[in-house]
N, C-alpha and C positions, 0 to 999 in steps of 0.2 A: 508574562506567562499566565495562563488563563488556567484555574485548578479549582471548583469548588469539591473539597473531601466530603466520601457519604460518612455520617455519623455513625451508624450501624457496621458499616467496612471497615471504617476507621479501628473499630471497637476490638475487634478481633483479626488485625492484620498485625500483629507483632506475636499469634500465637502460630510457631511451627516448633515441629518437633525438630528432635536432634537426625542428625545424618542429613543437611540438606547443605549442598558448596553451591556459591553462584559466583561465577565467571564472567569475564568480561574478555571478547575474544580480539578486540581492538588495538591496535598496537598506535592509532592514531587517539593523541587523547580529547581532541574534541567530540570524539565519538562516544565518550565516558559516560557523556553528562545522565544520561538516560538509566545507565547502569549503577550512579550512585542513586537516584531519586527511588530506584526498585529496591535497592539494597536496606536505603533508611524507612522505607515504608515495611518493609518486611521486620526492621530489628534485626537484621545479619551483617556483619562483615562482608567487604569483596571479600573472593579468594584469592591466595597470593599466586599470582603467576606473571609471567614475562612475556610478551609477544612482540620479538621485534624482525629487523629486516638485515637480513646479510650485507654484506657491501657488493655483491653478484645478484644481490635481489630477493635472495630467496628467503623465505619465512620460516623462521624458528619458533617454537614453544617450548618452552618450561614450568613445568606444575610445580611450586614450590611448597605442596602441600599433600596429605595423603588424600584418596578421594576412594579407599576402596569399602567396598560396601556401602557408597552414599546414592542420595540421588545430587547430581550433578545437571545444575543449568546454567547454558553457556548464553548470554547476550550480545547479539552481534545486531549494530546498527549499520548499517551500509555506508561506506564514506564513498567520496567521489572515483576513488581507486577501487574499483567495485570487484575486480577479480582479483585483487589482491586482500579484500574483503573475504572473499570466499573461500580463499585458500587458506587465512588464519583459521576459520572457524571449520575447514576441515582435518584440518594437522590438529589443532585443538580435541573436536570429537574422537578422531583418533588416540589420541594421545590417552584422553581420560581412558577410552576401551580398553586399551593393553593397560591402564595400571587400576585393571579392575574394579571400575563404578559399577555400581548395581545398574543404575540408570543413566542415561543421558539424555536431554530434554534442549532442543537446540528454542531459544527466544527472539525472532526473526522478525520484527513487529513489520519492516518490509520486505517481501520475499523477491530479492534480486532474480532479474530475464524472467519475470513473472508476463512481460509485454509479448514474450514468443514464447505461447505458449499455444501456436495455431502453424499447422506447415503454411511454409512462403514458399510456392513456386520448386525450385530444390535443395532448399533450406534446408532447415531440421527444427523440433520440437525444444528449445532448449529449457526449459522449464522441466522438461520428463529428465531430461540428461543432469541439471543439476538436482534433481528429486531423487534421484538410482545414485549420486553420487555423495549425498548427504546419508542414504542409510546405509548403503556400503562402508562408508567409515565408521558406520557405529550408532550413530544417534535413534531414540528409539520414541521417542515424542517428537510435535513440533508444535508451538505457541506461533502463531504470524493473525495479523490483523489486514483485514479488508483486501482479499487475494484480488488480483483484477480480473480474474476469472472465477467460480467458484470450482469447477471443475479443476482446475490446479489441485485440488486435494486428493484426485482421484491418481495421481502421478506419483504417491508414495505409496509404502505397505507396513506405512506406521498409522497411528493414530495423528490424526489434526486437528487441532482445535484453530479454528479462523475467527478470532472475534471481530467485533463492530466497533467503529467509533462515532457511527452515527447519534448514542447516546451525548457525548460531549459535544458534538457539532452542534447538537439541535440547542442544548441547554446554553451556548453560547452564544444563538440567537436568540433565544427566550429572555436573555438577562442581560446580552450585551448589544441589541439592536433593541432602541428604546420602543420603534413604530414599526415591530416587526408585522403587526397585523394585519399592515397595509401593502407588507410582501406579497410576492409572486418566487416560487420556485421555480427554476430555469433549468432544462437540458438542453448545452451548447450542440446536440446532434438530438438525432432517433437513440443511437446506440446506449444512451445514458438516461432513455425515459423513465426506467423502471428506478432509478436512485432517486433521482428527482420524486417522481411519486410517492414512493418510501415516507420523504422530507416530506412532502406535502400532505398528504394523507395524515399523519403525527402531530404536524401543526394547524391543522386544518384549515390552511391557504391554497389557494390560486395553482395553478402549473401553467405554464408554457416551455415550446417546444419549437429551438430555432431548427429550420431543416431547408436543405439546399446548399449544404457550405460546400467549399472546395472536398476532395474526397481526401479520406485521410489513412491512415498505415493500419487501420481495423480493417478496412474494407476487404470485402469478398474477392474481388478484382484482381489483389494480388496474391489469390490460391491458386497454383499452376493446377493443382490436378483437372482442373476444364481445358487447361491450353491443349488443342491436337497435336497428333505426333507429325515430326516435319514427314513430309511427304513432296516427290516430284509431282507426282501426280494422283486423281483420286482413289484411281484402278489399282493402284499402289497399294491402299489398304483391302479394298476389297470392291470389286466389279459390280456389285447390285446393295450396297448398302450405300444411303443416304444419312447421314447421321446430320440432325439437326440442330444447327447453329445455335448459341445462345443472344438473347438481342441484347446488343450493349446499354448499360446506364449511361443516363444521360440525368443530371443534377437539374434540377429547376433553379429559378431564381430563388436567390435569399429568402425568407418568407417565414414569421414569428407565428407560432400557432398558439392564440392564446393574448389574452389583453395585457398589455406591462403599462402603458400608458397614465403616468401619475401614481408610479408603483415604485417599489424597493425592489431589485433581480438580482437575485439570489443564484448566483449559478452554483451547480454541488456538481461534484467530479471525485473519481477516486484519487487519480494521480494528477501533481500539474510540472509538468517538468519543461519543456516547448510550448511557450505561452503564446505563440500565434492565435490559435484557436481562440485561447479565448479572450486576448485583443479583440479580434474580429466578432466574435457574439458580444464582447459589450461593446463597440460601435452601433451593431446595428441595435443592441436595446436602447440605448441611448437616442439612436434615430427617432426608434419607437414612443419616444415618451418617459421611458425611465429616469428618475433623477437619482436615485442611488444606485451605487452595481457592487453587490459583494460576490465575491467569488468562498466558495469552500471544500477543501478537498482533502481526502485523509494522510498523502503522502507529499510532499513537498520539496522534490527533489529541485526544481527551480536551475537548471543547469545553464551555462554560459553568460549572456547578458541578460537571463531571465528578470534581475531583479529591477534595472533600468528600465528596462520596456514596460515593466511593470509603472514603476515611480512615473511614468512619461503619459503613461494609459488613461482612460477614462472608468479604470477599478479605483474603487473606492476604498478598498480593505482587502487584501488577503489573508483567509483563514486556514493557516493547514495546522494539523499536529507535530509532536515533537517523535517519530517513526525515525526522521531524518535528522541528523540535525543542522541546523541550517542559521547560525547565528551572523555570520557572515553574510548571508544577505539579506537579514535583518537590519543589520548595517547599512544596507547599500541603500536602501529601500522601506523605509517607517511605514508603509502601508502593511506591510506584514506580520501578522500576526500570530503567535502558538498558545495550541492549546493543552496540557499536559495529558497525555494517557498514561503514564505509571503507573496510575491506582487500578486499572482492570487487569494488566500484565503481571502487579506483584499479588494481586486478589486470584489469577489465576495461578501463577505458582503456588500461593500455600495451599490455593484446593488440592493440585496436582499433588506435591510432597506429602499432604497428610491423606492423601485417598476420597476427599472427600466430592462431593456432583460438582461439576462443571454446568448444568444448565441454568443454574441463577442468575450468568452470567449474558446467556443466550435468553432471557425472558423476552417478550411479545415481538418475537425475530421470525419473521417467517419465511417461507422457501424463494420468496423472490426478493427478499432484501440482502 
């Protein structure tokens, strides 16, 4: 686990006042581990409570503490059972509302179906549905880190605070890639140039930009709202309108924008959970001339055989944070690596509990990062 503490944070993160419970909404307990690390950096106790599962399935809470007139924050890391995730930590916010908390403050450092948060064809928005379903039960902040969208914030009518962990990614290559100099930062599409950027601009290395891959589950292609309504025929819809076609994409060949050639590639991504993609951008860096390939991404969900394909690949390291937690295929797979973020989560709660800015937090953060 990769953690260096700021001195200065360090210094004054055990000062909070009284009236503050922090929760842990997980009833699986490898999903703890993140909630004790917030707890011990704060100087607080968990709070006592029970979260378990029926033998019919269903989820239970028990507060086994008072929480009224507190401010109450609930920690929910997402385990692989992700809607049974969500269901603890809405019975949970509930629960605290009717036994009257002054506040409730959900700490979500991955914001689950944050991926569909765009119509598909005749889908639905599910990111808005779980955003209406979280403040309907009560919670009246939200703490979450690196949304995949930033516009996700706009799907509540609470306050959001979205931090960064681009701070800890970067300082991870700064001290733990010895010839990072000699990097190049990579986005494995167009849709990821502006992160990449971010990285690069910071460290002030190189960018490249693979573009032509297969098409993938962002793209435009699958919003129906362009598809026309069936029709027998034209006159069908209307006798003297022409409405014009749009011209299909068409992908070019694979094609690196940018020199990697005797370089360190660096791919940065938010989420890596389907590691196809980015098998295939480090093949073809490696085609290109790369002899190292690190991948780094803030969520690391790594699902099914992600972490073989991994161990089998021509990645040299994976970098994600501890959002997820993911010890088990850390296991499976020595290439992977974590980086801790508890120290910005428990730094933003005591700001939160004692009233105090939150932009210290947000420093030289600008509208496109």
């Amino acid at each position: 686990m990769f953690c260096v503490p700021s001195p200065a944070i360090g210094a004054i993160m055990n000062i909070t006042k009284g009236g503050l419970v922090l929760f842990s909404a997980n009833s699986n307990s490898s999903c703890m581990e993140l909630s004790k690390r917030i707890a011990e950096r704060l100087g607080v106790e968990m709070g006592k409570v029970q979260v378990y599962q029926e033998p019919n399935r269903e989820t239970r809470v028990q507060i086994q503490e008072s929480v009224r007139g507190k401010d109450v924050f609930i920690i929910q890391t997402v385990s692989k059972d992700v809607n049974t995730t969500i269901m603890e930590l809405l019975i949970m916010v509930y629960a605290c509302k009717t036994s009257c908390a002054k506040s409730i403050i959900g700490v979500i450092p991955y914001f689950p179906y944050s991926k569909q948060c765009k119509m598909r064809k005749r889908g639905s928005i599910v990111s808005k549905l779980l955003a209406s379903m979280m403040c309907k039960a009560g919670l009246t902040h939200l703490i979450t880190m690196d949304l995949h969208q930033k516009e996700i914030q706009g799907f509540f009518n609470i306050p959001v605070d979205n931090l960064r962990a681009s701070p800890f990614l970067l300082q991870y290559i700064q001290e733990e890639i010895p010839d990072y100099r000699n990097a190049v930062i990579v986005a494995k599409s167009p849709a990821s140039a502006k992160r990449a950027q971010s990285f690069a601009e910071r460290l002030r290395l190189g960018i490249a930009v693979i573009h032509g891959e297969a098409q993938d589950a962002e793209s435009d292609m699958v919003d129906g709202r362009h598809s026309p309504p069936t029709a027998k025929n034209v006159a069908a819809i209307h006798p003297s309108l022409e409405i014009p076609m749009l011209i299909p994409k068409e992908k070019p060949p694979i094609t690196v924008v940018g020199d990697v050639g005797g370089r360190i590639a660096i791919i940065v991504d938010d989420i890596i959970d389907d590691v196809d993609s980015f098998l295939a951008a480090a093949e073809t860096l490696k085609e290109r001339g790369a002899y190292k390939i690190f991948v780094m991404a803030t969520h690391g969900l790594l699902s099914s055989d992600a972490p073989r394909l991994i161990e089998e690949s021509a990645i040299d390291e994976v970098v994600v944070t501890n959002t997820i937690p993911h010890e088990i295929q850390k296991l499976q797979c020595p290439k992977i690596k974590t980086v801790d973020i508890s120290m910005i989560l428990s730094e933003a709660i005591r700001r939160i509990h004692n009233g105090e800015s939150m932009s210290y937090l947000f420093r030289n953060i600008g509208l496109d990062d």
